[in-house]
C-alpha positions as CSV (number, residue, x, y, z in Angstrom):
1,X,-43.7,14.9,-51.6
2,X,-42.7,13.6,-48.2
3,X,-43.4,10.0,-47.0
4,X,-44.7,8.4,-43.7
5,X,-41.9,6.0,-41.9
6,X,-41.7,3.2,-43.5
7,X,-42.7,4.0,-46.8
8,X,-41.0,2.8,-49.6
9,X,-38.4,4.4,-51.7
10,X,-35.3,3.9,-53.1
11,X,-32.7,6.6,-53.5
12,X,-32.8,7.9,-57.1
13,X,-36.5,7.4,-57.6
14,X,-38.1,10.1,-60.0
15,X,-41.0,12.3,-59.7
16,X,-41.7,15.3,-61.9
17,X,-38.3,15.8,-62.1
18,X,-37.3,15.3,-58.6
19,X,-35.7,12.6,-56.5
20,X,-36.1,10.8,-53.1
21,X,-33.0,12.2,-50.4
22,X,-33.0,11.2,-46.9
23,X,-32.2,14.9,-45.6
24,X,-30.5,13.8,-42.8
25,X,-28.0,13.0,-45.1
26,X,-28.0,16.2,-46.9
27,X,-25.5,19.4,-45.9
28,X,-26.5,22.9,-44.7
29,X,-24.0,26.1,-46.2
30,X,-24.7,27.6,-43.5
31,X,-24.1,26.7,-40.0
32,X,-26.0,29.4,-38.3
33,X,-29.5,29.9,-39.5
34,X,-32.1,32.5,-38.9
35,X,-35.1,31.9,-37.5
36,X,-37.6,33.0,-39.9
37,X,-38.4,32.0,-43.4
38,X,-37.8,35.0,-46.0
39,X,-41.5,35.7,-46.0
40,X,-41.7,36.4,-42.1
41,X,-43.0,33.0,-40.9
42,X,-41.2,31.2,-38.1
43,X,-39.4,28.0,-39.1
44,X,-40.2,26.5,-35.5
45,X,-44.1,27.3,-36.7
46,X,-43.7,25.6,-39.5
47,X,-41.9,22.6,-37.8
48,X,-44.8,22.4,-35.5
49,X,-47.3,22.7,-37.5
50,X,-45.9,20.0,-40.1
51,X,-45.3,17.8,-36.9
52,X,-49.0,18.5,-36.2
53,X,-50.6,17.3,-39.1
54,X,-51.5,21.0,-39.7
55,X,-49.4,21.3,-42.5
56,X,-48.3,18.4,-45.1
57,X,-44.7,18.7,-46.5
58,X,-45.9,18.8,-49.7
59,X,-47.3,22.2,-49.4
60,X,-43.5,22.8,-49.3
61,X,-41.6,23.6,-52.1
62,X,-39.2,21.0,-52.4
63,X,-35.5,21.6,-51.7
64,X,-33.1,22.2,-54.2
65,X,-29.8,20.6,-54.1
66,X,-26.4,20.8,-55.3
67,X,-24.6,17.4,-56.4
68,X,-20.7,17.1,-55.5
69,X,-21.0,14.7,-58.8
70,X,-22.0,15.0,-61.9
71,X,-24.9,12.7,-62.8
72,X,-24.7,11.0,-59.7
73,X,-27.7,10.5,-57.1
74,X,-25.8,9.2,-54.4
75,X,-23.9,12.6,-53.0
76,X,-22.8,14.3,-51.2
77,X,-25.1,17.0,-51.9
78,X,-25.4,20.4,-50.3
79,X,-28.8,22.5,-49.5
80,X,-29.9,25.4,-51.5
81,X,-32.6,26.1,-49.2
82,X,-31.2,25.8,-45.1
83,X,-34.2,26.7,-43.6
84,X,-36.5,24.2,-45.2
85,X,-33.5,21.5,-44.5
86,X,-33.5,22.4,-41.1
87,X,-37.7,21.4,-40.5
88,X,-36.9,18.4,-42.4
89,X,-34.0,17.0,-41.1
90,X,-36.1,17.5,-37.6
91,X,-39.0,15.9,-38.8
92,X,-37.2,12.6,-39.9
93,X,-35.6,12.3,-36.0
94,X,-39.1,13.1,-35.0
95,X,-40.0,9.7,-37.3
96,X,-42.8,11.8,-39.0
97,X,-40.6,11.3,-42.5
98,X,-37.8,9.4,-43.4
99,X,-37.0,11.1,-47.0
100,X,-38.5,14.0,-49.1
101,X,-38.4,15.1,-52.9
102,X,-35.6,16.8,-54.2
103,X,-34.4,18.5,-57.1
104,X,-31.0,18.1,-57.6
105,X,-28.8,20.4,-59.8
106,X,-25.5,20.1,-61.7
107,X,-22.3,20.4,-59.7
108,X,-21.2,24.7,-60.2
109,X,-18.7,25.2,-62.7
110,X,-17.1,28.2,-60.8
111,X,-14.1,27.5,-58.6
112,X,-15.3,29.9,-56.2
113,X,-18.5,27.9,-56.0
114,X,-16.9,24.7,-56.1
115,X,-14.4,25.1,-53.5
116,X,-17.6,26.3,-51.4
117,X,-19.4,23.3,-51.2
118,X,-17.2,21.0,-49.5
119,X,-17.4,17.9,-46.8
120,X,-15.1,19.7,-45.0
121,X,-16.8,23.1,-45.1
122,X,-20.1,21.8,-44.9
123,X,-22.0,20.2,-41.8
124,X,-24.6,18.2,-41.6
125,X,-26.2,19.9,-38.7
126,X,-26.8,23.8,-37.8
127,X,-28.5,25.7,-35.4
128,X,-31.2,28.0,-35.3
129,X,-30.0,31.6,-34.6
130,X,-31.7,33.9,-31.6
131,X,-33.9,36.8,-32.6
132,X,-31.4,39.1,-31.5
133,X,-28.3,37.1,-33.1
134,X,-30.7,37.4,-36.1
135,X,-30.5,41.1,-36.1
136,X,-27.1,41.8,-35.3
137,X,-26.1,39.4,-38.2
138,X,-28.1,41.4,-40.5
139,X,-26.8,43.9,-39.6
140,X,-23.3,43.3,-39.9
141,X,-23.3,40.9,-42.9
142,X,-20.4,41.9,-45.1
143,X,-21.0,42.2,-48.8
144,X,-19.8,38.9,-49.8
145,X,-22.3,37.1,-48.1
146,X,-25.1,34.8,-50.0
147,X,-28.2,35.5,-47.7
148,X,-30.9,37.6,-49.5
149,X,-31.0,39.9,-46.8
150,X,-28.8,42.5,-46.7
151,X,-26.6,44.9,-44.5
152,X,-27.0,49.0,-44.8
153,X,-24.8,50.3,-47.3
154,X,-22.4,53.1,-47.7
155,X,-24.4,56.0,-48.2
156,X,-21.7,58.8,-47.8
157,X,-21.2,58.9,-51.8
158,X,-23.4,61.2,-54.1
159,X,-26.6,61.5,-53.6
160,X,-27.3,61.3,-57.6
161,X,-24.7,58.3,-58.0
162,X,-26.0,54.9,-57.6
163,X,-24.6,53.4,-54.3
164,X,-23.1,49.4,-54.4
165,X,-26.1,48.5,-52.3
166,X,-29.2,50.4,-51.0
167,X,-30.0,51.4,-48.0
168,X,-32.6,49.4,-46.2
169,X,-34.8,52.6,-46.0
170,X,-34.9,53.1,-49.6
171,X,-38.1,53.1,-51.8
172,X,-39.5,53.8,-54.6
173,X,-43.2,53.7,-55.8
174,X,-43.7,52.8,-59.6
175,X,-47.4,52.6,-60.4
176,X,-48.8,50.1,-57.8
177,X,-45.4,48.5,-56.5
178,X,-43.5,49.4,-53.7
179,X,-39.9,48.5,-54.0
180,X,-37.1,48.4,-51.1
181,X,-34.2,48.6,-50.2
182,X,-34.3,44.8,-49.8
183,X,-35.7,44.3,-52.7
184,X,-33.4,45.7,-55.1
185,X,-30.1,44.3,-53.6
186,X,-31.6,40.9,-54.4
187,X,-30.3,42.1,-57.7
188,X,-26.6,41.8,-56.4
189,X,-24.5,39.3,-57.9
190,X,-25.5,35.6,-56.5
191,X,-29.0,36.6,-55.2
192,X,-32.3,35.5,-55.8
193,X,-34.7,38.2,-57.0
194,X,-37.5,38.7,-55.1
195,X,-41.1,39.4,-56.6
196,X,-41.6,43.5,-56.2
197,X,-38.3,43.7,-58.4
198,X,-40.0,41.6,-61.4
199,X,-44.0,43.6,-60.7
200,X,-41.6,47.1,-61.0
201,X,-40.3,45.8,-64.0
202,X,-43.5,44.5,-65.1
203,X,-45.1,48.3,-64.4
204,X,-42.3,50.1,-66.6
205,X,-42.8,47.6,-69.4
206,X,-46.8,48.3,-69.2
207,X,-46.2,52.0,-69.4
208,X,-43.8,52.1,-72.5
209,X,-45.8,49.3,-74.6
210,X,-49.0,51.3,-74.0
211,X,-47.0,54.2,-75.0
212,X,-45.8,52.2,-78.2
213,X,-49.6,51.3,-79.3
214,X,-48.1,48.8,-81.9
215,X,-49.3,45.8,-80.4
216,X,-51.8,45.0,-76.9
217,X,-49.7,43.9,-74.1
218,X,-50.4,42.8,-71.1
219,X,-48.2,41.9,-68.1
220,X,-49.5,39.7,-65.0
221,X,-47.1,40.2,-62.0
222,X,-46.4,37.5,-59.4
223,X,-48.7,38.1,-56.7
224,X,-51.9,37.8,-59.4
225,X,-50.4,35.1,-60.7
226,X,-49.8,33.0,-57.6
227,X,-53.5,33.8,-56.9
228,X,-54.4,32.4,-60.2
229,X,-52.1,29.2,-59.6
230,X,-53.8,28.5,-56.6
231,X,-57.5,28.5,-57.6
232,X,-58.6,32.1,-57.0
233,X,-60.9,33.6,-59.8
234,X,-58.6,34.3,-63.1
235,X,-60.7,37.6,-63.5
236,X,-58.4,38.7,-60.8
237,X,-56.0,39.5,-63.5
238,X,-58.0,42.3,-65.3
239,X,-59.9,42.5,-68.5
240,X,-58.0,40.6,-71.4
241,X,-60.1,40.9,-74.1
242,X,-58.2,41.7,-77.5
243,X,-55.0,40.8,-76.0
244,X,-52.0,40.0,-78.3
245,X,-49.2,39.3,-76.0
246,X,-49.7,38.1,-72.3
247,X,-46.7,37.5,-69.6
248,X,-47.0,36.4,-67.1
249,X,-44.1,35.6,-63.9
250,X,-44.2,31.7,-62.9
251,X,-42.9,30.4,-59.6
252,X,-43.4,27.3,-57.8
253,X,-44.4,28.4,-54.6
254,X,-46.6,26.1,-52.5
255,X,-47.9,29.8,-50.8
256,X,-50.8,32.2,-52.7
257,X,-49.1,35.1,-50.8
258,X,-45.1,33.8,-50.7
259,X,-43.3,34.0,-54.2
260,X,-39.8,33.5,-51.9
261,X,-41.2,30.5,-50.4
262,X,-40.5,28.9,-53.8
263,X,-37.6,27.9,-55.4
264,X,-37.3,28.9,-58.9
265,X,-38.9,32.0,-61.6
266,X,-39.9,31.1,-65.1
267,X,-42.2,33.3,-67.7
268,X,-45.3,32.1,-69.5
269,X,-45.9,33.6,-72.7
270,X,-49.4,33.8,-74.6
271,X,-48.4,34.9,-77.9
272,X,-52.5,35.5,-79.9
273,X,-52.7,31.9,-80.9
274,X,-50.4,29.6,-78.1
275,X,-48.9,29.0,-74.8
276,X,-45.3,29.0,-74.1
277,X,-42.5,29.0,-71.2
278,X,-39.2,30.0,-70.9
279,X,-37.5,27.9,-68.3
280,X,-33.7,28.3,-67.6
281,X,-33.9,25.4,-65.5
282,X,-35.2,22.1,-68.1
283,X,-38.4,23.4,-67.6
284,X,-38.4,23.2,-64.1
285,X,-41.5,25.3,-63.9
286,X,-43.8,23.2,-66.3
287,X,-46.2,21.8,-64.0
288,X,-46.8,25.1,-62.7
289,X,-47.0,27.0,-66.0
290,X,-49.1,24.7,-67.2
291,X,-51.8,25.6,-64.1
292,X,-51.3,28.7,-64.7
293,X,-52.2,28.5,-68.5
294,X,-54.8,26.2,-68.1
295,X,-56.6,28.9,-65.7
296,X,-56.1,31.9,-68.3
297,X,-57.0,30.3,-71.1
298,X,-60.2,31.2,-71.2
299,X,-59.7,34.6,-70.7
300,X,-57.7,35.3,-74.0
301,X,-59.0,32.2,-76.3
302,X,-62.7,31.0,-76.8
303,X,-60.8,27.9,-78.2
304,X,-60.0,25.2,-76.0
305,X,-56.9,24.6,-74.0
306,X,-54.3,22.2,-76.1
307,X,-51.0,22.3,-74.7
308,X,-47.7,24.9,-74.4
309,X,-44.8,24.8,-76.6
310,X,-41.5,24.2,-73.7
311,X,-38.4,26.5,-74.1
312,X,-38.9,28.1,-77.3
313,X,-36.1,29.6,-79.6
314,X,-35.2,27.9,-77.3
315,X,-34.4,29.3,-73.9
316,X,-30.9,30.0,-72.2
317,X,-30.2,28.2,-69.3
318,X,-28.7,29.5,-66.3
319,X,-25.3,28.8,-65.4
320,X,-25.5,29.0,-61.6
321,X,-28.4,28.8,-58.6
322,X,-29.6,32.0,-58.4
323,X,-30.2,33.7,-62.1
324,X,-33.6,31.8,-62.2
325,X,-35.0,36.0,-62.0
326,X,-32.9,37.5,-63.7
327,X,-33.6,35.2,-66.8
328,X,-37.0,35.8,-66.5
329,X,-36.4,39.4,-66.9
330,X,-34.0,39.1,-69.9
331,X,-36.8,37.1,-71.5
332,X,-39.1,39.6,-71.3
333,X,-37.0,42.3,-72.5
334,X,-36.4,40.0,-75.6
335,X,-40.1,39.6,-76.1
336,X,-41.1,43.3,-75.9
337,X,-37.7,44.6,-77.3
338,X,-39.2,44.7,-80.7
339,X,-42.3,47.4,-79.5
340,X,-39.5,49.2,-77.9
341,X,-36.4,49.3,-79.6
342,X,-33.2,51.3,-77.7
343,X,-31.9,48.4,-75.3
344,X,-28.9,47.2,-75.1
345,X,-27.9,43.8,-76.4
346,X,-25.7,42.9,-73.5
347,X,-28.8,43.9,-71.2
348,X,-31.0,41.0,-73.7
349,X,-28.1,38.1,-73.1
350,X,-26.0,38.8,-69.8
351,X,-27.7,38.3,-66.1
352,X,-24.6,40.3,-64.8
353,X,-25.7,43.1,-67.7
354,X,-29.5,42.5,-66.3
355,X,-28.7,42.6,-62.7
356,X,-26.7,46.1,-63.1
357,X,-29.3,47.6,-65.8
358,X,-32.3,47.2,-63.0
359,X,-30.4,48.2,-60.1
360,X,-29.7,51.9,-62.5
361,X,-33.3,51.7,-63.6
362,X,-35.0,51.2,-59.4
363,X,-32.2,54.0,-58.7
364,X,-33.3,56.2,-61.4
365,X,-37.2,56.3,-61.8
């Protein structure tokens, strides 16, 4: 993904859907930044140890941009992902890289959005917070705020009603996932949903199609499947034998044990006689699917692996950064709706219906 100085590569030039930015040229949204990635490691760890020759940067996922421009590759664009910015922007004044691989999205059609990513709101430099900065931040983040962590809620109001955010304490156990507090206000409006919310989901939907008997369904939740996508034994997944319907969550992370090191969800569908994704990003996912496929194949077919039918139906796309999750959840909930019957149609086509329909479900069970 990332080149040695003086490598060769003109801004604009494609890979796998991705394009060559110098990141010193890119933006941060934030200014202030904290010090460790959302999976606990330390961003100046992972600096060093790319700086090292530990790591490569193309055990990164790549960044994911926002173009001021429609359909142009020239900028200004404005970081999705700070953290990773930050190592790589310090890498290229180390001269260990002078550009990396980027996906680039569509200008936001909001003008709440828009007016956000600005030159003028914008910098092109920010700083790494102190631990304790770190925790007083996260502490004291207001609502509004776009990081995935969140601050305590309100908890004064009834006890039986559903508060705007949970408290950090929170849990719930359903079958073998533990959910947090955390965890489910990644469903909040704007926020990337982390893993445990889609293996809860996952859990319920196992339960009720067992329940149902009509057909044999099987669910594989992200941490099996990032094991799987990284070369550990597919048995891992269980026994699949006589299976009709498999899904299975997709992401694109470059860690076996980090689903929010990546940077987008998609589902991969086995359907009794084919492969299939539904990507809300123009199949963003595929190369990643496709591992994944290619690895279970065997496990549901004795024929041999052909190919998977892209976007099928074919599949909404998401209208913002962040409903990459939530998508993935309505997509399921299409798929088994018909061995369930009873939900909602707004729940089937709305992330904002989604969002509020899992948050009442974590709250209830």
């Amino acid at each position: 993904m990332g080149k040695k100085k003086g490598d060769k590569a003109g801004r604009g030039s494609a890979q796998a859907g991705l394009v060559a930015i110098n990141p010193l040229e890119v933006r941060f949204t934030h200014s202030r930044l904290r010090p460790q990635f959302s999976c606990g490691r330390r961003v100046e760890d992972t600096l060093d140890d790319l700086a090292e020759g530990k790591i490569s940067v193309a055990d990164l996922p790549p960044i994911t941009l926002v173009s001021a421009v429609p359909g142009s590759l020239d900028g200004p664009f404005f970081s999705l992902n700070n953290r990773r910015l930050f190592v790589m922007k310090e890498l290229c004044r180390r001269g260990v890289i002078n550009e990396v691989m980027a996906r680039v999205k569509p200008p936001v059609e909001s003008k709440r959005e828009s007016e956000r990513y600005t030159i003028e709101k914008c910098s092109l430099t920010a700083k790494l917070m102190g631990v304790k900065e770190a925790k007083i931040s996260e502490e004291n983040e207001p609502k509004s705020s776009t990081h995935e962590e969140d601050a305590p809620p309100d908890t004064t109001a009834d006890s039986n009603t559903r508060p705007d955010k949970l408290p950090m304490d929170w849990k719930k156990t359903i079958g073998d996932v533990t959910v947090y507090g955390i965890d489910a206000n990644s469903l909040l409006p704007k926020k990337w949903v982390r893993d445990p919310v889609i293996s809860a989901f996952f859990e319920v939907l196992q339960e009720k199609t067992n329940a149902a008997g009509k057909k044999k369904i099987k669910f594989i939740q992200p941490p099996m499947s990032l094991l799987v996508q990284h070369g550990n034994d597919p048995s891992v997944v269980g026994d699949l034998t006589g299976t009709d319907i498999l899904i299975a969550a997709v992401n694109n992370s470059s860690s076996p044990e980090c689903a929010v090191s990546g940077s987008h969800w998609s589902l991969l569908v086995w359907d009794g006689s084919s492969w299939s994704t539904y990507d809300s990003f123009n199949g963003a996912n595929d190369a990643a699917a496709e591992v994944l496929a290619r690895a279970l194949h065997p496990l549901v077919s004795k024929d041999a692996f052909s190919s998977i039918s892209a976007n099928p139906n074919p599949s909404p796309q998401q209208r913002n950064t962040s409903d990459c999750g939530v998508h993935l959840l309505m997509n399921t909930a299409k798929i088994v709706e018909p061995f369930l019957c009873g939900m909602e149609e707004a729940v089937l086509v709305d992330a904002g219906a989604m969002r509020g329909y899992m948050l009442d479900l974590l709250w209830r069970l």
